[in-house]
Biopython code that builds the backbone (N, CA, C, O; Angstrom):
import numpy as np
from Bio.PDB.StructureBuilder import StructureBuilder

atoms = [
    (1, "UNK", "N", (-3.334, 3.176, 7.033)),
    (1, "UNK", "CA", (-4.227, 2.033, 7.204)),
    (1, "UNK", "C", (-3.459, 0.945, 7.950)),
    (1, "UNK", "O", (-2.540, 0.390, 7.346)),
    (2, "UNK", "N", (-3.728, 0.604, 9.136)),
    (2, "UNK", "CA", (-3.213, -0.490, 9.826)),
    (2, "UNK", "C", (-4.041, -2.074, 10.218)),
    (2, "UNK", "O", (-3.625, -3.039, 10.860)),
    (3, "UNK", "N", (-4.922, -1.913, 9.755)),
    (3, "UNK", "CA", (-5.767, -3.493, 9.443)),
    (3, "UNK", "C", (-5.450, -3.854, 8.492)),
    (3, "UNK", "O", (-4.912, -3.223, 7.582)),
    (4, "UNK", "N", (-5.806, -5.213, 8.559)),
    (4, "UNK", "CA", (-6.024, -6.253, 7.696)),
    (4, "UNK", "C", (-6.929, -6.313, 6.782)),
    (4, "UNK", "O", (-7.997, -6.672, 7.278)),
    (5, "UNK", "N", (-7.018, -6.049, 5.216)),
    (5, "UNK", "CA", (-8.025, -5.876, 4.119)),
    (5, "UNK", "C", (-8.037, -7.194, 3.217)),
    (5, "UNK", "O", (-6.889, -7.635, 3.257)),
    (6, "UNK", "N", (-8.664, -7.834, 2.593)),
    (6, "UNK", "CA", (-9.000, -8.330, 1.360)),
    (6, "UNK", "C", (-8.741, -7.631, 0.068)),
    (6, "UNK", "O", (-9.321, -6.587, -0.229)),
    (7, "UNK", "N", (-8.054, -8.092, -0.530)),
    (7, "UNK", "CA", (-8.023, -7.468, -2.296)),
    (7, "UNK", "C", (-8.445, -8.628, -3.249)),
    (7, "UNK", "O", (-7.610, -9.269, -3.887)),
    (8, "UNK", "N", (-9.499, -8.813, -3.297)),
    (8, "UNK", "CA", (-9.592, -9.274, -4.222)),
    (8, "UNK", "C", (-9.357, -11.607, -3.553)),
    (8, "UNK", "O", (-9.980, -12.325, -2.772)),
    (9, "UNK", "N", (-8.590, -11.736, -4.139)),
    (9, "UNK", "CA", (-8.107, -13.449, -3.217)),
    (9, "UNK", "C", (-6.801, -12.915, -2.633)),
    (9, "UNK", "O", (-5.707, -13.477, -2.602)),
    (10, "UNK", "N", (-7.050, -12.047, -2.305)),
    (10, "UNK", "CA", (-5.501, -11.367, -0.984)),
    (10, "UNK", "C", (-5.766, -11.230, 0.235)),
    (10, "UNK", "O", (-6.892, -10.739, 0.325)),
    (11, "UNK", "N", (-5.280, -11.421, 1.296)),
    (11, "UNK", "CA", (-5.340, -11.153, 2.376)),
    (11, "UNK", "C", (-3.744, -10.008, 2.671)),
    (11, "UNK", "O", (-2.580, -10.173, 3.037)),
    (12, "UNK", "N", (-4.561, -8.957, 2.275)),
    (12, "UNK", "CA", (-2.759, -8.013, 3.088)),
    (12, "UNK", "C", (-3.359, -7.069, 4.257)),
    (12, "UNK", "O", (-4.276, -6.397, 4.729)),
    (13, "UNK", "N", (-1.485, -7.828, 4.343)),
    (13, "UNK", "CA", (-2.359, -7.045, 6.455)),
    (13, "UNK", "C", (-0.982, -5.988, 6.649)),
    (13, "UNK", "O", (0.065, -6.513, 7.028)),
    (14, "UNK", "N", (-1.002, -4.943, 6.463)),
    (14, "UNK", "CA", (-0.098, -3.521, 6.409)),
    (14, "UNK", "C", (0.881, -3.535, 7.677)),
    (14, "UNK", "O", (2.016, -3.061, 7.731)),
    (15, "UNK", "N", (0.060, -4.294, 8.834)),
    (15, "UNK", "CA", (1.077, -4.155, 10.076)),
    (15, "UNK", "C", (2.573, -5.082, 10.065)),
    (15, "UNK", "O", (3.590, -4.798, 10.699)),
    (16, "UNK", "N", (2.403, -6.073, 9.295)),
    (16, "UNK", "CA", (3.861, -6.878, 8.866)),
    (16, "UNK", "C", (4.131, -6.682, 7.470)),
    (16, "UNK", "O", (4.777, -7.527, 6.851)),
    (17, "UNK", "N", (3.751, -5.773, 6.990)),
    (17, "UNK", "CA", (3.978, -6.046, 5.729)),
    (17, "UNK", "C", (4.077, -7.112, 4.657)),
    (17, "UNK", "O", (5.005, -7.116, 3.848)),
    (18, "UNK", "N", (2.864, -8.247, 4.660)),
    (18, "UNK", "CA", (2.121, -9.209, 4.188)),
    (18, "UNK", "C", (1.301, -9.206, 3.462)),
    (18, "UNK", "O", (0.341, -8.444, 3.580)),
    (19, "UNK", "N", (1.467, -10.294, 2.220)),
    (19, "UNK", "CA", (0.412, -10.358, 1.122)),
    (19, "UNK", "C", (0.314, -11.657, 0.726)),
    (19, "UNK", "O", (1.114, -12.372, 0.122)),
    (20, "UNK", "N", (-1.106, -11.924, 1.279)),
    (20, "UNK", "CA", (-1.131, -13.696, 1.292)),
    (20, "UNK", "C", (-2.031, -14.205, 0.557)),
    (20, "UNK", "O", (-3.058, -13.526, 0.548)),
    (21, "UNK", "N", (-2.065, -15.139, -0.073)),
    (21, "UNK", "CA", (-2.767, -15.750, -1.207)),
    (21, "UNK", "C", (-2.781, -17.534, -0.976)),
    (21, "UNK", "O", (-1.684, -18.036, -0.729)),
    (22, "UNK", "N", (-3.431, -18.034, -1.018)),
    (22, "UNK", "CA", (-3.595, -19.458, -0.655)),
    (22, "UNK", "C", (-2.682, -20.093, -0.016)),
    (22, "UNK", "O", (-2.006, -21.057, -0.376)),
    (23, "UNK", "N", (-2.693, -19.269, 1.359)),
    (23, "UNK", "CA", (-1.752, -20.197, 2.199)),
    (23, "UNK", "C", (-0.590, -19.279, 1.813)),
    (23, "UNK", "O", (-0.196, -18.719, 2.836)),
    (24, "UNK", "N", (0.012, -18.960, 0.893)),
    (24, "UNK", "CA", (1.617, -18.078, 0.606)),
    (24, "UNK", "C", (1.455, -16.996, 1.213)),
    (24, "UNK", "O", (0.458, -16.273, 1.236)),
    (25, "UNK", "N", (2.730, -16.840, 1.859)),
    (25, "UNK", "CA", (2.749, -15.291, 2.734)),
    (25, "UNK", "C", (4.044, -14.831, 1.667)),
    (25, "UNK", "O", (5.105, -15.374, 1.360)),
    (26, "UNK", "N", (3.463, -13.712, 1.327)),
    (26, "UNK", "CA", (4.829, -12.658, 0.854)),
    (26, "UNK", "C", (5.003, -11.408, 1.318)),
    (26, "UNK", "O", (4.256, -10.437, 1.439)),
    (27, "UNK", "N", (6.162, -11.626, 1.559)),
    (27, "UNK", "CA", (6.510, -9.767, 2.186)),
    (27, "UNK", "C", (6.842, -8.990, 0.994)),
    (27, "UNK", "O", (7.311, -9.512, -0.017)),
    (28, "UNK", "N", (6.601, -7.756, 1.109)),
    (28, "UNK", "CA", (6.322, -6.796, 0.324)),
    (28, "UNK", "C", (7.215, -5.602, 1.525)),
    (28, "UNK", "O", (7.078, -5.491, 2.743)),
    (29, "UNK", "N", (8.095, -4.869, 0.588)),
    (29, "UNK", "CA", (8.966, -3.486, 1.013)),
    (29, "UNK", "C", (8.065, -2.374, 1.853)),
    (29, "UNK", "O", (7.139, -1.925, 1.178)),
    (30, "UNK", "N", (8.148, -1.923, 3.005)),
    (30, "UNK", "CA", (7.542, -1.074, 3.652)),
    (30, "UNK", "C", (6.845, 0.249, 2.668)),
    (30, "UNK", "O", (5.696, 0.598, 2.938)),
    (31, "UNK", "N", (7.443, 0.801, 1.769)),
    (31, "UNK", "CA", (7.110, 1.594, 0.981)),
    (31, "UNK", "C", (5.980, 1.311, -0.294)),
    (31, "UNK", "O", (5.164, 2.104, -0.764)),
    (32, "UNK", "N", (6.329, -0.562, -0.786)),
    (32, "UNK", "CA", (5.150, -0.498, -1.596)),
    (32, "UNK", "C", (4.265, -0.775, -0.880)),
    (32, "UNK", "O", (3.256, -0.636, -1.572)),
    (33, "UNK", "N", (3.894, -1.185, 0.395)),
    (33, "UNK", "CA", (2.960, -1.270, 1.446)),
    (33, "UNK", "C", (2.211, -0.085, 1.590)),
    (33, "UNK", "O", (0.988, -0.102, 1.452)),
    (34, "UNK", "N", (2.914, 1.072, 1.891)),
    (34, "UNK", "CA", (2.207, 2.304, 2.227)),
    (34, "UNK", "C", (1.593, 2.886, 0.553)),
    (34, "UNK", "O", (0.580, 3.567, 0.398)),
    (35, "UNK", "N", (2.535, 2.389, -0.579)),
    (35, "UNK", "CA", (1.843, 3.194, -1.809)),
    (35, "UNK", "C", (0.385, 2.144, -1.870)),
    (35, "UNK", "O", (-0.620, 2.542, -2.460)),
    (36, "UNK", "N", (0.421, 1.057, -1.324)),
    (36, "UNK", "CA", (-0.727, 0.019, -1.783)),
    (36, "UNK", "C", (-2.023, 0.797, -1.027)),
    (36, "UNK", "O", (-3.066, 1.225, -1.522)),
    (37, "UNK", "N", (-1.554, 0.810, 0.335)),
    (37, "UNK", "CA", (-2.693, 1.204, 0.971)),
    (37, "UNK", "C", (-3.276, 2.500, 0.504)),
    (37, "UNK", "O", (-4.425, 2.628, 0.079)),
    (38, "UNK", "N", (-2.323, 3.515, 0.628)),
    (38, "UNK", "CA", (-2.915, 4.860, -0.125)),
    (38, "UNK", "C", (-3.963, 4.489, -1.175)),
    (38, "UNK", "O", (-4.968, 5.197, -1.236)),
    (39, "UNK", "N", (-3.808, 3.267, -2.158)),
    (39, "UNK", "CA", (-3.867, 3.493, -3.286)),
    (39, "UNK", "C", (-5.591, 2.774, -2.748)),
    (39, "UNK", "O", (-6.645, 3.216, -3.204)),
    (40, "UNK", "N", (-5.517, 1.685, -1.773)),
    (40, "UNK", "CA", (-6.735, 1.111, -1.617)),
    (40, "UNK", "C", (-7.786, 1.936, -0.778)),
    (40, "UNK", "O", (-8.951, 1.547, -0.692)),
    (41, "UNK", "N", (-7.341, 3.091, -0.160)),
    (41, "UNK", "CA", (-7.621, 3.852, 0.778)),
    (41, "UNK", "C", (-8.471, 5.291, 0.047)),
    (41, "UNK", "O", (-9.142, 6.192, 0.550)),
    (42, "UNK", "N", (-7.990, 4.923, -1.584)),
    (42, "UNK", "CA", (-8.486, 6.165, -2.371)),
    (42, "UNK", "C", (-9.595, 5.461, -3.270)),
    (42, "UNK", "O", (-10.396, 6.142, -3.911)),
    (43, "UNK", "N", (-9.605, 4.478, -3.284)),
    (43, "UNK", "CA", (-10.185, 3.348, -4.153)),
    (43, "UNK", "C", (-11.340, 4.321, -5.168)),
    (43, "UNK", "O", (-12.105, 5.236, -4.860)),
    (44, "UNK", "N", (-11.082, 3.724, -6.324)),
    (44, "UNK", "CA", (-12.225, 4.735, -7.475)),
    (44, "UNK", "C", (-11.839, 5.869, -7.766)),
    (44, "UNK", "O", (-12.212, 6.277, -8.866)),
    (45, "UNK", "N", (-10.912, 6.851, -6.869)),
    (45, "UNK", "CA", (-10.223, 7.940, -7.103)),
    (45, "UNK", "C", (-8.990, 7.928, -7.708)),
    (45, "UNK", "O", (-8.093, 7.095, -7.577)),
    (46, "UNK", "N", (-9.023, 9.047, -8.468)),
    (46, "UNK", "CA", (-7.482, 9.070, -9.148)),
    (46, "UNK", "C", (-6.579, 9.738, -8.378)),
    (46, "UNK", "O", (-6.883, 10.891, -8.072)),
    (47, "UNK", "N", (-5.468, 9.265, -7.961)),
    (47, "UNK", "CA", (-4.724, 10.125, -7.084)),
    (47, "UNK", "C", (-3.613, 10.284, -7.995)),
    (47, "UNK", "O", (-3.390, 9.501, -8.919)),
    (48, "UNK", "N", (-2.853, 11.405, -7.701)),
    (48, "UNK", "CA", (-2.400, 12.696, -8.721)),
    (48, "UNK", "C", (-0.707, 11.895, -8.048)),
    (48, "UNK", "O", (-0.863, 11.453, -6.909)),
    (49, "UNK", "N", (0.397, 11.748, -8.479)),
    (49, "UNK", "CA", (1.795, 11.410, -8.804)),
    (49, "UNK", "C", (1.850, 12.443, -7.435)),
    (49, "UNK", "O", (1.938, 11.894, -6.336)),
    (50, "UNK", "N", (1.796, 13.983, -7.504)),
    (50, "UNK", "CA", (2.228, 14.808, -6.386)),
    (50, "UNK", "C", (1.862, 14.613, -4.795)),
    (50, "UNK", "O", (2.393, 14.956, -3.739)),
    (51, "UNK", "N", (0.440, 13.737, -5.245)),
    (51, "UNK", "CA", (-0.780, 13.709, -4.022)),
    (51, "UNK", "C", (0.176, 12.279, -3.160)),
    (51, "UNK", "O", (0.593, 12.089, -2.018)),
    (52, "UNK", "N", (0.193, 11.556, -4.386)),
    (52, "UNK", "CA", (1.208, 9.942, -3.527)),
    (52, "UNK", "C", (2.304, 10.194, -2.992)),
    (52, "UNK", "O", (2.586, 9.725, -1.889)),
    (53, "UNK", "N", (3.387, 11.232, -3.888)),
    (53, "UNK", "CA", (4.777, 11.520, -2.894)),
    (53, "UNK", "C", (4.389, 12.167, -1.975)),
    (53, "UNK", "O", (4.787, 11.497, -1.021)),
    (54, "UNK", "N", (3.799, 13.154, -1.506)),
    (54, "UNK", "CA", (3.203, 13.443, -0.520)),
    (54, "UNK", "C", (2.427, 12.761, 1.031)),
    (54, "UNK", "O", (2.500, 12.996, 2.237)),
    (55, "UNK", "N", (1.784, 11.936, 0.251)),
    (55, "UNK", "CA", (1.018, 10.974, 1.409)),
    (55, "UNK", "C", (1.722, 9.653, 1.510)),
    (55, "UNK", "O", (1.085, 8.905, 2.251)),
    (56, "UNK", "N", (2.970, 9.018, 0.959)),
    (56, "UNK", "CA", (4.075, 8.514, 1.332)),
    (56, "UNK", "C", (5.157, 8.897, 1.990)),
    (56, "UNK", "O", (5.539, 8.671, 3.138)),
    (57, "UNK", "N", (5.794, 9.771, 0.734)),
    (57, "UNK", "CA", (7.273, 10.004, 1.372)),
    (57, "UNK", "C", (7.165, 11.249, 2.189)),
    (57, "UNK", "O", (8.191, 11.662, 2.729)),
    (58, "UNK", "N", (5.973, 11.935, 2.351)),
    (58, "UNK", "CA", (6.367, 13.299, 3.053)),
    (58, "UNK", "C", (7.105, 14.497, 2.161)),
    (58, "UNK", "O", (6.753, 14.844, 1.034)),
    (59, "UNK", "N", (8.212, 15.048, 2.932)),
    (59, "UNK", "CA", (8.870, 16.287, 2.737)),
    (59, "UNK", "C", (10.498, 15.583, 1.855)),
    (59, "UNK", "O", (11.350, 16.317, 1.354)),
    (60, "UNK", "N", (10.567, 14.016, 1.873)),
    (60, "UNK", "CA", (11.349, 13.179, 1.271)),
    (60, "UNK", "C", (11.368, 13.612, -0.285)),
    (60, "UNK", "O", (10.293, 13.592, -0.884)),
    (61, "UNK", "N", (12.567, 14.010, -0.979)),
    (61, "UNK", "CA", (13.019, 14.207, -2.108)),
    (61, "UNK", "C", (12.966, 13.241, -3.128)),
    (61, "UNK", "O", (14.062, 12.849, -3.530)),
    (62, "UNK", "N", (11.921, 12.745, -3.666)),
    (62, "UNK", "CA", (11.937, 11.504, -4.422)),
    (62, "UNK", "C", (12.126, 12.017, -6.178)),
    (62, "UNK", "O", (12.130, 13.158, -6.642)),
    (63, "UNK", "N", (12.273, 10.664, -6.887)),
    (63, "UNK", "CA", (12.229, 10.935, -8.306)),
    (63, "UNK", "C", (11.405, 10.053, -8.580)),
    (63, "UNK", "O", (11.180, 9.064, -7.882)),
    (64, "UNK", "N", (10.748, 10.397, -9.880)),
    (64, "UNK", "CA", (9.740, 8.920, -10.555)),
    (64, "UNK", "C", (10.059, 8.079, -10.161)),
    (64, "UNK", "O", (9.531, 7.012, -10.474)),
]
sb = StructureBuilder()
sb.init_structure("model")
sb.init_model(0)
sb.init_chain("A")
sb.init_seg("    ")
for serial, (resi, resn, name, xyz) in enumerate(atoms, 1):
    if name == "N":
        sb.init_residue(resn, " ", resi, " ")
    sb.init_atom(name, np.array(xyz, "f"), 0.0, 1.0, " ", f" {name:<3s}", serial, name[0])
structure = sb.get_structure()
């Protein structure tokens, strides 16, 4: 996801990795960026622990 979404009173925009709230800009780590979007991108769906390392990290060796 590379636009700019609303969450709620958020403005996060995935291409700088930004999460803004009345005027405050906060950056947020490239990785919880991509788990956010997945996560807004599945919205109402349960996505499965295997399904997220997957559609994040790839073929990347992660732990919990």
């Amino acid at each position: 996801m590379d636009t700019v979404f609303d969450l709620g009173d958020y403005l996060v925009d995935p291409r700088d990795n930004s999460i803004t709230r009345n005027g405050k800009v906060r950056r947020v780590e490239p990785k919880l960026m991509e788990v956010l979007c997945v996560l807004v991108g599945q919205q109402g769906q349960v996505v499965l622990r295997d399904e997220l390392k997957s559609l994040v990290w790839g073929d990347v060796i992660v732990g919990d």
